[in-house]
VEXZAPA-322687 format. One record per atom (N, C-alpha, C): y, x, z; atom name. Coordinates in Angstrom, 1 decimal, m for minus. Layout:
% VEXZAPA-322687
ATOM; py; px; pz; atom
ATOM; Y; X; Z; CA
...
This chain:
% VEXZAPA-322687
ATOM; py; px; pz; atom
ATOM; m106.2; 5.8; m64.3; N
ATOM; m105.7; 5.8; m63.0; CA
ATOM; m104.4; 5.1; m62.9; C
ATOM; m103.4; 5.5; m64.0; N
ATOM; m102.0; 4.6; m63.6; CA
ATOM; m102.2; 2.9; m64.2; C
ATOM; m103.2; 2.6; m64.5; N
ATOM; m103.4; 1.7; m65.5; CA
ATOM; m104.3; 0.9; m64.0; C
ATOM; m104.5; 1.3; m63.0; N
ATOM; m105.5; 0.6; m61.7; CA
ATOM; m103.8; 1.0; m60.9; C
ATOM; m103.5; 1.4; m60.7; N
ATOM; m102.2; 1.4; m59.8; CA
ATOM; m100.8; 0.4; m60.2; C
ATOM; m101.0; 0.2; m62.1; N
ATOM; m99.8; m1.1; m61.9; CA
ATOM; m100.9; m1.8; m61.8; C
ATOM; m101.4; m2.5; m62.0; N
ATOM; m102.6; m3.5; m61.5; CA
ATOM; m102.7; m3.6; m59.8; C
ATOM; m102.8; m2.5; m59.2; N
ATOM; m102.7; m3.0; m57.7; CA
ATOM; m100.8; m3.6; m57.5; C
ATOM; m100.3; m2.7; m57.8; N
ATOM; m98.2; m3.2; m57.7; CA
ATOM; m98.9; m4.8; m58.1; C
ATOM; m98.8; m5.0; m59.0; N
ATOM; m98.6; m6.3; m59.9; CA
ATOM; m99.5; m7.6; m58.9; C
ATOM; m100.9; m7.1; m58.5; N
ATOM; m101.3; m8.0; m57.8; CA
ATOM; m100.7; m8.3; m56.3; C
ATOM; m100.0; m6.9; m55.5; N
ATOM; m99.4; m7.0; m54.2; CA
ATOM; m98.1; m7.6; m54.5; C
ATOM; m97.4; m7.8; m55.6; N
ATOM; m96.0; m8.9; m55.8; CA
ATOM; m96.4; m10.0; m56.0; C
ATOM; m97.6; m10.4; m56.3; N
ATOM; m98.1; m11.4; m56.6; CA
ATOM; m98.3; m12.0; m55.5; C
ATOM; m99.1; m11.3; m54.5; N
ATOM; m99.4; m12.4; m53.2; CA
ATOM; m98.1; m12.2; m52.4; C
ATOM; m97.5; m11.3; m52.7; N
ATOM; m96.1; m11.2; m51.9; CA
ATOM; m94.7; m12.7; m52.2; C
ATOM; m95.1; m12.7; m53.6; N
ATOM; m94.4; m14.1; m53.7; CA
ATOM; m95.8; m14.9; m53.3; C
ATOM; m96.9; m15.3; m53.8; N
ATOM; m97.5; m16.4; m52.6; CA
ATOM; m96.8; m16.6; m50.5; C
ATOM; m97.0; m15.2; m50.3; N
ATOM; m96.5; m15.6; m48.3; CA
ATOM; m95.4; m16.3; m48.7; C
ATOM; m94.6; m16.7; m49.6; N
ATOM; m92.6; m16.6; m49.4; CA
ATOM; m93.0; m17.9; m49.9; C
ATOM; m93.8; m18.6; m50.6; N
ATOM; m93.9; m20.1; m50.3; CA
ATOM; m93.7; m21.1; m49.4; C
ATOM; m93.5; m22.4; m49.1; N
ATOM; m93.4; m23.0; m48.2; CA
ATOM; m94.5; m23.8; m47.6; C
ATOM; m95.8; m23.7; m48.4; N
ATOM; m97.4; m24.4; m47.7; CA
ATOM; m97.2; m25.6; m48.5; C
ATOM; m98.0; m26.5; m48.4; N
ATOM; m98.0; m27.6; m49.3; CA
ATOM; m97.0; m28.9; m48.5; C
ATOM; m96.9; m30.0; m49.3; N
ATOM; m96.0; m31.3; m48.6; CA
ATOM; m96.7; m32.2; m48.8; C
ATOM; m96.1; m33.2; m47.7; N
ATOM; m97.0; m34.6; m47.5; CA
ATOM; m98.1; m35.0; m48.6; C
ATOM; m98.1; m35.0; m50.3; N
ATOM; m98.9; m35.0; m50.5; CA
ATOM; m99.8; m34.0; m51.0; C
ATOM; m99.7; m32.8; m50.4; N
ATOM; m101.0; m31.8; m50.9; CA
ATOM; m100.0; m30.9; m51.9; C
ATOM; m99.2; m30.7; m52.2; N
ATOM; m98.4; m30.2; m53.1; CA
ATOM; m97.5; m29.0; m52.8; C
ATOM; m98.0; m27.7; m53.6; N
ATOM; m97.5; m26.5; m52.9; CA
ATOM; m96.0; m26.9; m53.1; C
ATOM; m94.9; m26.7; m52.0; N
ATOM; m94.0; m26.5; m52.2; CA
ATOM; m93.5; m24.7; m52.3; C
ATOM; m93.2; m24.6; m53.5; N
ATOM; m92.4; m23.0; m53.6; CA
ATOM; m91.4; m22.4; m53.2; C
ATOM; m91.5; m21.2; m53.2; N
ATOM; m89.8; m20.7; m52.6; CA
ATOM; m89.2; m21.0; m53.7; C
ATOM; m89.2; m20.5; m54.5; N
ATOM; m88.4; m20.8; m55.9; CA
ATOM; m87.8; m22.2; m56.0; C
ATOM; m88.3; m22.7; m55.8; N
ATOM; m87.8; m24.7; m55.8; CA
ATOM; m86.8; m24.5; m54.3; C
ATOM; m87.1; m24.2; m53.7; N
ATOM; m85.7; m23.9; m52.6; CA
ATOM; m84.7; m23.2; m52.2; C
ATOM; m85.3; m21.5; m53.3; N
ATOM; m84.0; m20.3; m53.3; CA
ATOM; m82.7; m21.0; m53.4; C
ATOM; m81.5; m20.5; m53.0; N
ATOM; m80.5; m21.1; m52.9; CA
ATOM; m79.9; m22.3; m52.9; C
ATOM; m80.8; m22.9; m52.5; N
ATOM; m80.2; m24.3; m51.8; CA
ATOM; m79.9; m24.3; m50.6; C
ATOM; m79.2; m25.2; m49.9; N
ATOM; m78.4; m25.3; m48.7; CA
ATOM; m79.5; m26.9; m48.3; C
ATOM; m80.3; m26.0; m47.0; N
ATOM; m81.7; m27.2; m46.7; CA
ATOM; m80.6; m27.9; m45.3; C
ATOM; m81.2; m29.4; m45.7; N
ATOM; m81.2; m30.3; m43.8; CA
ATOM; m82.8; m30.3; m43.5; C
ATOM; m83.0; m29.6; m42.7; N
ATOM; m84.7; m29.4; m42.3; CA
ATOM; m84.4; m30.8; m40.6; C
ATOM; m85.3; m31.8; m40.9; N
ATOM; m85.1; m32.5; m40.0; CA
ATOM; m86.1; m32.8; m39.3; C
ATOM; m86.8; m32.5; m37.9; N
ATOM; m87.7; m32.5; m37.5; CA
ATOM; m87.9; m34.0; m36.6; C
ATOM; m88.8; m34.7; m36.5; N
ATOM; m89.4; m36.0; m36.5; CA
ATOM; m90.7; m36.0; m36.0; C
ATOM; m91.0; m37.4; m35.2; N
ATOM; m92.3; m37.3; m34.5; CA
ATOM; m92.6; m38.9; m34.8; C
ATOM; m93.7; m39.7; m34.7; N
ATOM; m94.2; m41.0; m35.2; CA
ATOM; m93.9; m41.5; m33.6; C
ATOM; m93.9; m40.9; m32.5; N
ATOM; m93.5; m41.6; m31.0; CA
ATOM; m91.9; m42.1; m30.8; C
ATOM; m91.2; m41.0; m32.0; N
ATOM; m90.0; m41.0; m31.5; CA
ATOM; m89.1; m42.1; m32.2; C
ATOM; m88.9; m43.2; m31.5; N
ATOM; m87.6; m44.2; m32.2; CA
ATOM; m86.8; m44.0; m33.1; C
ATOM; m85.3; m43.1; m32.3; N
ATOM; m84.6; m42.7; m33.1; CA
ATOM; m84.8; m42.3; m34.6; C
ATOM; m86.1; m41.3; m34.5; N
ATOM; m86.8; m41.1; m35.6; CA
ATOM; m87.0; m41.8; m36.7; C
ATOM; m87.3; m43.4; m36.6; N
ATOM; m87.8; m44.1; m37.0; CA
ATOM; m86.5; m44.7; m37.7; C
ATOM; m85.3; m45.4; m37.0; N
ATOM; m84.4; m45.4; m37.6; CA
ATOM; m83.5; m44.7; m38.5; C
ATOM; m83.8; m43.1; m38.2; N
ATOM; m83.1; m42.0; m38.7; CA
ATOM; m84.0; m41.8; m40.5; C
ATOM; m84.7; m42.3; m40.5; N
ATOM; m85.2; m41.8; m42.3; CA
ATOM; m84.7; m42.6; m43.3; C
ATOM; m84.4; m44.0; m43.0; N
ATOM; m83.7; m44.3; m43.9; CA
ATOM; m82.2; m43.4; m44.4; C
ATOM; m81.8; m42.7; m43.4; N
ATOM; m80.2; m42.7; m44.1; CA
ATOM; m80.5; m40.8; m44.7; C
ATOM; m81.8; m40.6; m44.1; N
ATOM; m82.0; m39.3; m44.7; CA
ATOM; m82.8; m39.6; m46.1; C
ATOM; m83.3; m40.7; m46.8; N
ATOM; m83.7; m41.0; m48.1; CA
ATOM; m83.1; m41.0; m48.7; C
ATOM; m81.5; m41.4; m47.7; N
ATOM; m80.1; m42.0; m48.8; CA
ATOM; m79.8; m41.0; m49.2; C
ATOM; m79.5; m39.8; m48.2; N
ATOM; m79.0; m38.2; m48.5; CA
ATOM; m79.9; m37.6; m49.5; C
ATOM; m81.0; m37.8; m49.9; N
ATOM; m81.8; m36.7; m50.1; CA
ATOM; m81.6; m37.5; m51.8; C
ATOM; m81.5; m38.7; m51.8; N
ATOM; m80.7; m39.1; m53.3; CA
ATOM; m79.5; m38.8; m53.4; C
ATOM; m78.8; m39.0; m52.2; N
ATOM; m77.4; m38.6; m53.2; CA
ATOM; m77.3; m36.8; m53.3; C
ATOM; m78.2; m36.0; m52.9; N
ATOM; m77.9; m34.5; m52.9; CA
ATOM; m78.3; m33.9; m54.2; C
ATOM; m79.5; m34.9; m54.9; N
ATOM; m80.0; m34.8; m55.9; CA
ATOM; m79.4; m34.1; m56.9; C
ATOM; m79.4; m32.9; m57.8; N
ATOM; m78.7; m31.9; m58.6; CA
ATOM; m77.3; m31.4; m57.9; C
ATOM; m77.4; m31.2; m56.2; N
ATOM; m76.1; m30.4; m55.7; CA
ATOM; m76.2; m29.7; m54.7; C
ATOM; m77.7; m29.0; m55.4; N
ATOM; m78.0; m27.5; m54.8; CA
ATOM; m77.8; m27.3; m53.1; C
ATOM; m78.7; m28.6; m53.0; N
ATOM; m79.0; m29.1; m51.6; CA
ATOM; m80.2; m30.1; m51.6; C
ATOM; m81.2; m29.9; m50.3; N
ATOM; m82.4; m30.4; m50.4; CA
ATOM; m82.5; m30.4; m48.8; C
ATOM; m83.2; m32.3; m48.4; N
ATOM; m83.8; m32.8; m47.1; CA
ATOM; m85.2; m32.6; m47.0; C
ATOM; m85.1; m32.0; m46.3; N
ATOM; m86.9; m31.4; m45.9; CA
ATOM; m87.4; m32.1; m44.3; C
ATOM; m87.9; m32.3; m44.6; N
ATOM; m88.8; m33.0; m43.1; CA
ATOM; m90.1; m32.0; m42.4; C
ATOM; m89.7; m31.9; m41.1; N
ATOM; m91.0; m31.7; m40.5; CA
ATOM; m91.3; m32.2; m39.3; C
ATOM; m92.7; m33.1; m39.4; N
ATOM; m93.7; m33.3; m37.9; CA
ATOM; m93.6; m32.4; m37.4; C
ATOM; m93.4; m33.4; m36.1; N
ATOM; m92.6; m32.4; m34.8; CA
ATOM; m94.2; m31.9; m34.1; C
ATOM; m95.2; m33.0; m34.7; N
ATOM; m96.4; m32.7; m33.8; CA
ATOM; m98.0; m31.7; m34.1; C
ATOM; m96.8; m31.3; m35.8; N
ATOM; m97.8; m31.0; m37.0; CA
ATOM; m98.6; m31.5; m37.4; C
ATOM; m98.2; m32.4; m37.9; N
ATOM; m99.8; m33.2; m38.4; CA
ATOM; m99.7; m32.7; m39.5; C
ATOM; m100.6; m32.9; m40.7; N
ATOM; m100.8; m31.9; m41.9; CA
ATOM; m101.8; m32.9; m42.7; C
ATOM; m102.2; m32.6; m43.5; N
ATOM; m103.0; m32.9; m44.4; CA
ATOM; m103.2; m34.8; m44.4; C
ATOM; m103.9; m35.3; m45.1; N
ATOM; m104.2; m37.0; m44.4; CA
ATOM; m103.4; m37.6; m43.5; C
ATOM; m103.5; m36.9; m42.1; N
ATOM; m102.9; m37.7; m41.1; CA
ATOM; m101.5; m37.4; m41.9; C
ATOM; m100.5; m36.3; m41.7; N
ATOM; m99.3; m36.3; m42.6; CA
ATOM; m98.8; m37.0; m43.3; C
ATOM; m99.6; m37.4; m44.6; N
ATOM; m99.4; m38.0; m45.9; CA
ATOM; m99.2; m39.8; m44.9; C
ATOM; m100.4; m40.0; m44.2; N
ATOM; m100.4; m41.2; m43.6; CA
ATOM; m99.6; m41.8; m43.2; C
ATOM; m98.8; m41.3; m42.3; N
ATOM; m97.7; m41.1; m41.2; CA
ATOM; m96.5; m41.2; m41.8; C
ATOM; m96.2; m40.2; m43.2; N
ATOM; m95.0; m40.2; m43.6; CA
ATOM; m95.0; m41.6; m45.2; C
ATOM; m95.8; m41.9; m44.8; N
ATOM; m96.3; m42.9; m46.1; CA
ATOM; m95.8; m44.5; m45.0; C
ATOM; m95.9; m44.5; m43.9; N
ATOM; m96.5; m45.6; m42.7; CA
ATOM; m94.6; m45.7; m42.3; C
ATOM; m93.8; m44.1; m42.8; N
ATOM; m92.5; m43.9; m42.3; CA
ATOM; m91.6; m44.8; m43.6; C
ATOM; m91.9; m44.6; m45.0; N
ATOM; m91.5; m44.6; m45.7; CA
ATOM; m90.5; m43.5; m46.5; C
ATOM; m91.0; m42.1; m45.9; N
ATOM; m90.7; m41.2; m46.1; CA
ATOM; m90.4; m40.6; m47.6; C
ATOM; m89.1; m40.9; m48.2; N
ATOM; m89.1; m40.4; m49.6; CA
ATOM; m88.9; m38.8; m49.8; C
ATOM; m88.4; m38.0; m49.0; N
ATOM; m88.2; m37.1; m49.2; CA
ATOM; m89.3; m35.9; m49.0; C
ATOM; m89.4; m34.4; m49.3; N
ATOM; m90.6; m33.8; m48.9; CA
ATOM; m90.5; m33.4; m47.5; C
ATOM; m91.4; m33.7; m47.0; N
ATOM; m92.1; m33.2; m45.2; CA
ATOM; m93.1; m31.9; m45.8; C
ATOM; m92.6; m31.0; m45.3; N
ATOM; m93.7; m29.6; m45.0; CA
ATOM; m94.6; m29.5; m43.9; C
ATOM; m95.8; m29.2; m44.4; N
ATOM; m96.6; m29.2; m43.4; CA
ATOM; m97.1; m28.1; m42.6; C
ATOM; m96.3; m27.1; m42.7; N
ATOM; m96.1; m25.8; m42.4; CA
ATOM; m94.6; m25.7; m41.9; C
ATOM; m94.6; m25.6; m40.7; N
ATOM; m93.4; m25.5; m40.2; CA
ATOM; m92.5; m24.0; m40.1; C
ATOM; m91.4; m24.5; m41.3; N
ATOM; m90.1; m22.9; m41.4; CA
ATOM; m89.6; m22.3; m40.2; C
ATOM; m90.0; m23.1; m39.2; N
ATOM; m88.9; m22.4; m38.2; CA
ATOM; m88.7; m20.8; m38.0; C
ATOM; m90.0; m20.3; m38.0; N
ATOM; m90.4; m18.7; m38.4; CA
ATOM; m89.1; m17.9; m39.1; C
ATOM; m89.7; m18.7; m40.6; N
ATOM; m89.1; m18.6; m41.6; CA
ATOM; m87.3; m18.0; m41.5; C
ATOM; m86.5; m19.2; m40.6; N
ATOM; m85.7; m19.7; m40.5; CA
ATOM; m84.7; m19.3; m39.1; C
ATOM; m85.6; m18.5; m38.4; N
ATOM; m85.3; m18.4; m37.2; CA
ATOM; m84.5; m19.3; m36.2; C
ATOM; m85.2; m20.6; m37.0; N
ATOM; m84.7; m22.1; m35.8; CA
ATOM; m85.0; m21.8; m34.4; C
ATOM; m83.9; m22.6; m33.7; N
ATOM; m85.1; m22.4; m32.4; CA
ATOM; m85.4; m23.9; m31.8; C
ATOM; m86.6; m23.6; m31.2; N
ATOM; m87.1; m24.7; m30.5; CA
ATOM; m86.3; m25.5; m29.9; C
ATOM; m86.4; m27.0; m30.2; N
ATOM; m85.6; m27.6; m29.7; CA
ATOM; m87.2; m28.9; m29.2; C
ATOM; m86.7; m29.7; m28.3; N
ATOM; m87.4; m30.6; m27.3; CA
ATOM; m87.0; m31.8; m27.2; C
ATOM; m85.9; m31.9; m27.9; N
ATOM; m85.6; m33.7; m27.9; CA
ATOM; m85.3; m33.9; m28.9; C
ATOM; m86.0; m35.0; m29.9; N
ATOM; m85.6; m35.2; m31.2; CA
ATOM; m85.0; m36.7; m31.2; C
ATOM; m84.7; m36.7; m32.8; N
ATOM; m84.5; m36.1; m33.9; CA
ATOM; m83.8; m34.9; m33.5; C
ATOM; m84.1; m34.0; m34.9; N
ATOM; m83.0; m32.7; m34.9; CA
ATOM; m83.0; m32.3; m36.5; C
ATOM; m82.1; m32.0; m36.7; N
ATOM; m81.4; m31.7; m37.9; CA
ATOM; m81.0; m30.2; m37.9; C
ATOM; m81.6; m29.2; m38.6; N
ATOM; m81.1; m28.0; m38.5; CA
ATOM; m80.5; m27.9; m40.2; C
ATOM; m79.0; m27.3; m40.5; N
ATOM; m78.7; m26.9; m42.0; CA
ATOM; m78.7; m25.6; m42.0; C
ATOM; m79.3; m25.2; m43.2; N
ATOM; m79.8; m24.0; m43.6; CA
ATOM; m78.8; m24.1; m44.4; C
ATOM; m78.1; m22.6; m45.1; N
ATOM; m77.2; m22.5; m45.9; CA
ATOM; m78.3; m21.8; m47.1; C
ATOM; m77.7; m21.7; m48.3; N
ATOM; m78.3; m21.8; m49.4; CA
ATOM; m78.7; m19.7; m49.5; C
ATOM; m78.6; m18.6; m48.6; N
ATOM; m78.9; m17.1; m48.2; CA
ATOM; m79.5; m17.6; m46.7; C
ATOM; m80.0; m18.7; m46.4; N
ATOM; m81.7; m19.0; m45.6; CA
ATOM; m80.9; m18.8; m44.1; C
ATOM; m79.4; m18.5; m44.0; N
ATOM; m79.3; m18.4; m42.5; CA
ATOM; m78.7; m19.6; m42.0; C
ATOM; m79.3; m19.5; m40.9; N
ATOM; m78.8; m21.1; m40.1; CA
ATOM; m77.3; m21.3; m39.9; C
ATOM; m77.1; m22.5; m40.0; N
ATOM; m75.4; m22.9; m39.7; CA
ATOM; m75.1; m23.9; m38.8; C
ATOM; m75.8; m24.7; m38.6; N
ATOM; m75.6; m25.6; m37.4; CA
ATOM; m77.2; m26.4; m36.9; C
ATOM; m77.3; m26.9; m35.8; N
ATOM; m78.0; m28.0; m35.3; CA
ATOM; m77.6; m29.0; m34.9; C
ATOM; m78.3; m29.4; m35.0; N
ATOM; m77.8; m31.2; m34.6; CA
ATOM; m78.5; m32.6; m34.2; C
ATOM; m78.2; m32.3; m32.5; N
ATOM; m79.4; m33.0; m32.4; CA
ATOM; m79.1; m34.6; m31.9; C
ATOM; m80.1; m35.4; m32.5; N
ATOM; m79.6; m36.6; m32.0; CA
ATOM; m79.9; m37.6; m33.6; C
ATOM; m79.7; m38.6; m33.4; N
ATOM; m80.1; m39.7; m34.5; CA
ATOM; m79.0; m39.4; m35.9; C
ATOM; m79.3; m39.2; m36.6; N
ATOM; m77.7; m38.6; m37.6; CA
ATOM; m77.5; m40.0; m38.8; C
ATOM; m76.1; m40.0; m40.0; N
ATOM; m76.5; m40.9; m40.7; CA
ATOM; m76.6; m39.9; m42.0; C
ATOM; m76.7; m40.6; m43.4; N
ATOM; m76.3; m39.9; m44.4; CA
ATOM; m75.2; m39.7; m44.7; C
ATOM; m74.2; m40.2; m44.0; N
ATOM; m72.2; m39.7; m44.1; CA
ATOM; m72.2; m38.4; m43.5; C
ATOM; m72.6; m38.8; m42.3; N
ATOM; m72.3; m37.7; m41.0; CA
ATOM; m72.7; m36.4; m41.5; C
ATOM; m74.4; m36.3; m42.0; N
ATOM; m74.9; m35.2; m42.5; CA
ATOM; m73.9; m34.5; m44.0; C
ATOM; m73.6; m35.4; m44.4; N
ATOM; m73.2; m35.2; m45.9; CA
ATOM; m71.4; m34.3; m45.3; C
ATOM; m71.0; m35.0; m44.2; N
ATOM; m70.2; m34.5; m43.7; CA
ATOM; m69.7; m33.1; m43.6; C
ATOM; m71.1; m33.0; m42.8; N
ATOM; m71.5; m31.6; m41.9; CA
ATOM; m71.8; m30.7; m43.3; C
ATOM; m72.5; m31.0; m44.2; N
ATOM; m72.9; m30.2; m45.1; CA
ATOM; m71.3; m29.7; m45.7; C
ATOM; m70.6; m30.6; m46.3; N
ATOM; m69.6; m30.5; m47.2; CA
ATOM; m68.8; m29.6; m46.4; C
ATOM; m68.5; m29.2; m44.8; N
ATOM; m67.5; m28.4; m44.4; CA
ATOM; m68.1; m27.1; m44.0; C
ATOM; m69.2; m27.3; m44.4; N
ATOM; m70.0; m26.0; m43.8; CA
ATOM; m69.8; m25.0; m45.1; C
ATOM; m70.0; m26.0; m46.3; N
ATOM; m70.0; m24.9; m47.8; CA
ATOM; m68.6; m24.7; m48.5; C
ATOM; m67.5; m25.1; m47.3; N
ATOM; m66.0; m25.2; m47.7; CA
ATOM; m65.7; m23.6; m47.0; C
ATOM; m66.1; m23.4; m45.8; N
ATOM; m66.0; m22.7; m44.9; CA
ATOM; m66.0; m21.0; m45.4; C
């Protein structure tokens, strides 16, 4: 009997860390919580209609290299959820280097809905929100915003 009861524990932590994952990215690829525990996220939400949008991913490709090993990570999400194929399509059509989730955090994150994009929400590295920002951003500005937020 205790030998079926750690076996039930062990399997309910088990899918308990599966919910706390993040769903797969642009290409089919689970993204984990573990790969984003304590990082300080720019979750930047984007639509294939929206201009600004279109302009705005280059200087988030720049950021998302220069953050590379400084416990900071640029995440993207379709604003209109596209997911699977079309996703991969769209963010392939964007030139999108960075990961797009195809499962939107906001839940997660307790973002709130915003209606005119681009938007840039930073996540601090204990998951609670610290700023939005809405509007076309560059990789200074954001790099900016991050650097006084983790001085703070």
């Amino acid at each position: 009997m205790v030998g079926k009861a750690v076996m039930g524990i062990c399997a309910g932590l088990l899918l308990a860390g599966c919910a706390e994952d993040f769903g797969p990215d642009q290409h089919g690829r689970k993204v984990t919580a573990g790969s984003l525990d304590g990082q300080w996220l720019l979750i930047n939400y984007w639509a294939e209609w929206c201009a600004p949008c279109r302009t705005e991913i280059p200087e988030l490709n720049a950021l998302a290299e220069q953050l590379e090993g400084r416990s900071a990570r640029v995440l993207g999400v379709n604003f209109d959820g596209l997911a699977g194929e079309d996703l991969k399509r769209v963010a392939e059509a964007f030139g999108i280097a960075f990961t797009v989730l195809a499962v939107d955090p906001a839940p997660r994150f307790q973002l709130p809905r915003n209606d005119v994009l681009p938007v840039t929400y930073i996540v601090d590295a204990d998951g609670k929100l610290r700023e939005r920002l809405v509007g076309e951003q560059t990789a200074a500005g954001l790099l900016a915003h991050l650097e006084r937020l983790r001085g703070e």
